[in-house]
N, CA, C and O atoms as a GROMACS GRO file, in nm:
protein
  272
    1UNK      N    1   0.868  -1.543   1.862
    1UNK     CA    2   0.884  -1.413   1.800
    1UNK      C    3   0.967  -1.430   1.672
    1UNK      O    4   1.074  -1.488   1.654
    2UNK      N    5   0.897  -1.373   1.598
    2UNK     CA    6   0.983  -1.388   1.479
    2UNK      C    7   1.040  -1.215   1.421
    2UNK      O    8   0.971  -1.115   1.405
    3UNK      N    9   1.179  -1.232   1.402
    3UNK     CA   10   1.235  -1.171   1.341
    3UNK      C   11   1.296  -1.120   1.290
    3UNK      O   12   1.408  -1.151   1.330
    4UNK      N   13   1.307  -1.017   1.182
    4UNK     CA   14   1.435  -0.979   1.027
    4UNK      C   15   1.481  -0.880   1.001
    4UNK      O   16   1.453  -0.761   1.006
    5UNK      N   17   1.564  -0.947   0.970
    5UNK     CA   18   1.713  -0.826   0.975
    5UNK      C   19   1.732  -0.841   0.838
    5UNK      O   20   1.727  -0.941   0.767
    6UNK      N   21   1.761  -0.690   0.805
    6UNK     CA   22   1.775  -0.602   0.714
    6UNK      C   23   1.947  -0.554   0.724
    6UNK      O   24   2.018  -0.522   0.819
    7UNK      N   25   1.965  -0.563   0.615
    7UNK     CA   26   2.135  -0.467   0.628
    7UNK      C   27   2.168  -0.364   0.502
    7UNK      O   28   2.133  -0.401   0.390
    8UNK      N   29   2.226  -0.252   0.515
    8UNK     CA   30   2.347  -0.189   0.422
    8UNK      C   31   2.260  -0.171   0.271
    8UNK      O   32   2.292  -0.207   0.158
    9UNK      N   33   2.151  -0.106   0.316
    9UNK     CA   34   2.038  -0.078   0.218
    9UNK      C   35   2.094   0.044   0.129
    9UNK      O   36   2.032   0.092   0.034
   10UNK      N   37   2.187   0.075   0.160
   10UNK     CA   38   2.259   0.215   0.051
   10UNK      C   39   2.176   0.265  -0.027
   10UNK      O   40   2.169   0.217  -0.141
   11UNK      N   41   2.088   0.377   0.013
   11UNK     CA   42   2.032   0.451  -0.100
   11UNK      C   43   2.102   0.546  -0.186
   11UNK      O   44   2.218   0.561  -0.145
   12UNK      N   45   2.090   0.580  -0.236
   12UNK     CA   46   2.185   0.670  -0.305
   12UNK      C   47   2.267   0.649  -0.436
   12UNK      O   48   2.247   0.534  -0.474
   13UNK      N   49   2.343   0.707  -0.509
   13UNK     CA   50   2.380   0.720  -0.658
   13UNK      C   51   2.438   0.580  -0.663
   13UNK      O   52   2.392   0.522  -0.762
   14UNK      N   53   2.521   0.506  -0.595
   14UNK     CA   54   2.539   0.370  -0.635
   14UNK      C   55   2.450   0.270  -0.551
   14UNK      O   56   2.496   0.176  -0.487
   15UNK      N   57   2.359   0.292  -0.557
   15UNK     CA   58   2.263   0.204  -0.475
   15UNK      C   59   2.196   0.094  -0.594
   15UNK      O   60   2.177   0.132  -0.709
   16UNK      N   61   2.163  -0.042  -0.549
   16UNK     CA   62   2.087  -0.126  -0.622
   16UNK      C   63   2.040  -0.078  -0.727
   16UNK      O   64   1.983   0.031  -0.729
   17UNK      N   65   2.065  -0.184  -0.874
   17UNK     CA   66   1.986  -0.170  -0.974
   17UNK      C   67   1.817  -0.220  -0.947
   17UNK      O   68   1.732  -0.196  -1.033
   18UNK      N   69   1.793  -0.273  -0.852
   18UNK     CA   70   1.646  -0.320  -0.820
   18UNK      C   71   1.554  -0.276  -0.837
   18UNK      O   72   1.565  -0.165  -0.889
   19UNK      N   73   1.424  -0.317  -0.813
   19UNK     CA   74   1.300  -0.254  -0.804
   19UNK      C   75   1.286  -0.217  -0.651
   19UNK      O   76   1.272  -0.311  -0.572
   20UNK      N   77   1.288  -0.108  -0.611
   20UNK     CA   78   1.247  -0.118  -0.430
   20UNK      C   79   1.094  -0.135  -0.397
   20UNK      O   80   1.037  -0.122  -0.289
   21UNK      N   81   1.044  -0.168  -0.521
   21UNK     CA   82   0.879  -0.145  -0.443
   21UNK      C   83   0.883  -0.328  -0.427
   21UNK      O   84   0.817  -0.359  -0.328
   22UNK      N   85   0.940  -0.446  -0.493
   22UNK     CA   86   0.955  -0.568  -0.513
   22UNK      C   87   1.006  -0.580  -0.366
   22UNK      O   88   0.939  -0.609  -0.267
   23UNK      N   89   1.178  -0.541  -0.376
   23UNK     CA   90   1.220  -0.546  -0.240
   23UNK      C   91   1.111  -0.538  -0.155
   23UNK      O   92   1.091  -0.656  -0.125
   24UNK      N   93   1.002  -0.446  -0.078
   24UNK     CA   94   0.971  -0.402  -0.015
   24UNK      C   95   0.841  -0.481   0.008
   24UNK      O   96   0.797  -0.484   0.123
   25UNK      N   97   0.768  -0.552  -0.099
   25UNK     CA   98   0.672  -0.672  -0.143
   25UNK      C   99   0.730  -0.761  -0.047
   25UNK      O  100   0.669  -0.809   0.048
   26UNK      N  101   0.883  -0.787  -0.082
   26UNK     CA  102   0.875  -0.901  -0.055
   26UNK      C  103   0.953  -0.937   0.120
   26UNK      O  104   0.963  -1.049   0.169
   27UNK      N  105   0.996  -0.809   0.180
   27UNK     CA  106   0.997  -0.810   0.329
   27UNK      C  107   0.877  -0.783   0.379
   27UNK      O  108   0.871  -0.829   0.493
   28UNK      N  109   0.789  -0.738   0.351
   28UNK     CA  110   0.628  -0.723   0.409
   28UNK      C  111   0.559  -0.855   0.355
   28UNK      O  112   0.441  -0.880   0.379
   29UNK      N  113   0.650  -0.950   0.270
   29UNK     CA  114   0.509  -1.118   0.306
   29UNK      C  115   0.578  -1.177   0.389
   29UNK      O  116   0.516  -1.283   0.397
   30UNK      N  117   0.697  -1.189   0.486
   30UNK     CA  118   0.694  -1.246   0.582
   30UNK      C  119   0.672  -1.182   0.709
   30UNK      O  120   0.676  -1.063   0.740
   31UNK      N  121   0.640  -1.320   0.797
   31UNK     CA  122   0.536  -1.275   0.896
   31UNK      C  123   0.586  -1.211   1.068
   31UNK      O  124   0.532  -1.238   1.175
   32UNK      N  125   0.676  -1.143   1.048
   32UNK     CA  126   0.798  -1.030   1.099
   32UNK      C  127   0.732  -0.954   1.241
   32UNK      O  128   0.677  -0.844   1.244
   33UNK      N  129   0.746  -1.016   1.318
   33UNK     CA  130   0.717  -0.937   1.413
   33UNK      C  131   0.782  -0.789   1.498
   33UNK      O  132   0.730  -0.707   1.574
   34UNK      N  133   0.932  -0.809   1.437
   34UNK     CA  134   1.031  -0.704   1.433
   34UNK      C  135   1.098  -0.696   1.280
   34UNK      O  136   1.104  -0.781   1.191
   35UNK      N  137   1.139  -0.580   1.288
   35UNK     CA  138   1.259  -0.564   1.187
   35UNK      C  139   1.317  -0.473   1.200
   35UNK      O  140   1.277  -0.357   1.186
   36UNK      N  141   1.466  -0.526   1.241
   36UNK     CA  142   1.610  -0.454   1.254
   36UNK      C  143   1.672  -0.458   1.119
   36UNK      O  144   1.721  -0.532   1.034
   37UNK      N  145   1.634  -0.310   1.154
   37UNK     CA  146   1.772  -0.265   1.033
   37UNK      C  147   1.922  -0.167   1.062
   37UNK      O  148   1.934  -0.050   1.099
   38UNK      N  149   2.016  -0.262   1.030
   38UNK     CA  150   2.152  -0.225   1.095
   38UNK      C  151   2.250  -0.222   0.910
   38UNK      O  152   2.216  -0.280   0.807
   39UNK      N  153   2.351  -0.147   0.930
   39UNK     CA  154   2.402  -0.110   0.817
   39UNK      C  155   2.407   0.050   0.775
   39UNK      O  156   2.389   0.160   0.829
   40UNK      N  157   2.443  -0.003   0.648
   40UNK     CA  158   2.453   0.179   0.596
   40UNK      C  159   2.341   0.167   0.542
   40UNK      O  160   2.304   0.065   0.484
   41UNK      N  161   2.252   0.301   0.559
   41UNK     CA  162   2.138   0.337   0.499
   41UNK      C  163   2.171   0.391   0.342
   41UNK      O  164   2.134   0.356   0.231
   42UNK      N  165   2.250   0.483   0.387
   42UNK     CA  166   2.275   0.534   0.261
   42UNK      C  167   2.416   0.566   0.224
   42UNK      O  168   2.503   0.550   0.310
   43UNK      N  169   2.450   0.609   0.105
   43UNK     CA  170   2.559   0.557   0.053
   43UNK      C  171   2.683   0.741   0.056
   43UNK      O  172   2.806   0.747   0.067
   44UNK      N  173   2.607   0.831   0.046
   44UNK     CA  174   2.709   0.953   0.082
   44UNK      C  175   2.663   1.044   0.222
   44UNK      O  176   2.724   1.141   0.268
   45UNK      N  177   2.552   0.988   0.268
   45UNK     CA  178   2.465   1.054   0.402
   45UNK      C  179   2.468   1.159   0.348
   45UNK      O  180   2.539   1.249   0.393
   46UNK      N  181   2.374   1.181   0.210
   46UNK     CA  182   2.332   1.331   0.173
   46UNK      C  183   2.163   1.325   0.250
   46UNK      O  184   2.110   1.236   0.316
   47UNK      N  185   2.123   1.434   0.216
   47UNK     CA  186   2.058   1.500   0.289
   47UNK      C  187   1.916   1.357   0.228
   47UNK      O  188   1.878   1.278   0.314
   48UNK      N  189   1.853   1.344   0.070
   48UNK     CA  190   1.787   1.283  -0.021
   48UNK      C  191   1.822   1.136  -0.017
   48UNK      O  192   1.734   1.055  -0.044
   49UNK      N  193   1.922   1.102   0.010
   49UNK     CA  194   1.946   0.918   0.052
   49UNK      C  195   1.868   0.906   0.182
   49UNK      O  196   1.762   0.845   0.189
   50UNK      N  197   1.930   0.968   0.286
   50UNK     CA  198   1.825   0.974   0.443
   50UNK      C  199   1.644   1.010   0.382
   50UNK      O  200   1.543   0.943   0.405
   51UNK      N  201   1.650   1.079   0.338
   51UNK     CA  202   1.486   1.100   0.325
   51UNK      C  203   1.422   0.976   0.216
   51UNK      O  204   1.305   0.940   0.231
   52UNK      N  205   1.492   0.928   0.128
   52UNK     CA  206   1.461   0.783   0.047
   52UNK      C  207   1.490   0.647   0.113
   52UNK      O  208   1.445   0.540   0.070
   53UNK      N  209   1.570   0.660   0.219
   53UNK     CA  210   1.578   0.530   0.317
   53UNK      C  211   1.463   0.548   0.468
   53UNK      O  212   1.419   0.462   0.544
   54UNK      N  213   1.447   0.666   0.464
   54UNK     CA  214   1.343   0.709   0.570
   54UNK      C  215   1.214   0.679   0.495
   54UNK      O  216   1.145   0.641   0.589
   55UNK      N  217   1.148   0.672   0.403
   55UNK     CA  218   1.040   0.636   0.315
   55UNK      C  219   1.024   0.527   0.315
   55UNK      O  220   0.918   0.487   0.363
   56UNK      N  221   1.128   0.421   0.258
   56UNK     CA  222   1.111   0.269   0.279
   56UNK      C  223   1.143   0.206   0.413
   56UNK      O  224   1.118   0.095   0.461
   57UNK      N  225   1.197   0.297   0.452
   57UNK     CA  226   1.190   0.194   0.590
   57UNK      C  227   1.038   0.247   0.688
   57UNK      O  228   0.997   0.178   0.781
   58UNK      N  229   0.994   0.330   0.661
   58UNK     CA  230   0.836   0.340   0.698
   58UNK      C  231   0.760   0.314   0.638
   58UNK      O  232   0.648   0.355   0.670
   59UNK      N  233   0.776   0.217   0.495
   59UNK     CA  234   0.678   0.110   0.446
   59UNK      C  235   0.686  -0.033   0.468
   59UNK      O  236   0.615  -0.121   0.420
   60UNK      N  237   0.808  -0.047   0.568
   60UNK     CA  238   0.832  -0.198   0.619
   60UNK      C  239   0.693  -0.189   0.768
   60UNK      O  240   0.655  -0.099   0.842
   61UNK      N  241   0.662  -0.310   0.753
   61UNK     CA  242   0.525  -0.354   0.876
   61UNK      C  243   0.610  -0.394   0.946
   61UNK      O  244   0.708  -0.451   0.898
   62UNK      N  245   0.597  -0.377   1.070
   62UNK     CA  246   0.718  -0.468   1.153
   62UNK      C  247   0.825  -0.317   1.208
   62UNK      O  248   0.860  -0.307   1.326
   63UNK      N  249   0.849  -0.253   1.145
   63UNK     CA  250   0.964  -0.157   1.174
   63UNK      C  251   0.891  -0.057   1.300
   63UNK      O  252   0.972  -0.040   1.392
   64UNK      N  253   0.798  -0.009   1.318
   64UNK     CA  254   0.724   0.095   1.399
   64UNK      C  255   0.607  -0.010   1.462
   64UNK      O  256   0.504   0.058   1.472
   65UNK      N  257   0.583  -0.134   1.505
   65UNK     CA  258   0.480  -0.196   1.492
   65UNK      C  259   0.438  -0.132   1.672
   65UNK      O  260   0.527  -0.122   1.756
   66UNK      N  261   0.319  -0.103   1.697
   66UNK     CA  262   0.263  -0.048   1.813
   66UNK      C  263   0.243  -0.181   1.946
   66UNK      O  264   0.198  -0.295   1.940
   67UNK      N  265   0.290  -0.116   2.036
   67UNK     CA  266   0.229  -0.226   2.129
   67UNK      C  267   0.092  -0.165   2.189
   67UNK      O  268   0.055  -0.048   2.190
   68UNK      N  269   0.023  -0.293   2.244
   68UNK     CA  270  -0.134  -0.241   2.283
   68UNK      C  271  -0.125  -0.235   2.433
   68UNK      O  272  -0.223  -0.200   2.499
   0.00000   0.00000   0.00000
């Protein structure tokens, strides 16, 4: 089983100068059978950091993955 951990993704007004769609490229090419994400999501727990860390973390494969 393979799998990645994610941390302290802070969305919000001081959050990463990054690209998040790159970030997000580049945790979906490995081959992740889980992914835990532990940390701060966001950076003042306003209402718009939760709904922008709730977005990318439901474009990670691996995060909701279904069992059959």
């Amino acid at each position: 089983m393979n799998i990645l951990h994610i941390s302290d993704l802070h969305f919000g007004p001081r959050h990463w100068e990054g690209d998040d769609q790159i970030l997000l490229e580049k945790i979906n090419s490995y081959d992740a059978d889980m992914v835990i994400n532990t940390g701060d999501n966001t950076t003042d727990g306003l209402e718009d950091e939760y709904a922008a860390a709730g977005s990318f973390l439901k474009a990670i494969r691996g995060m909701l993955k279904r069992r059959s």
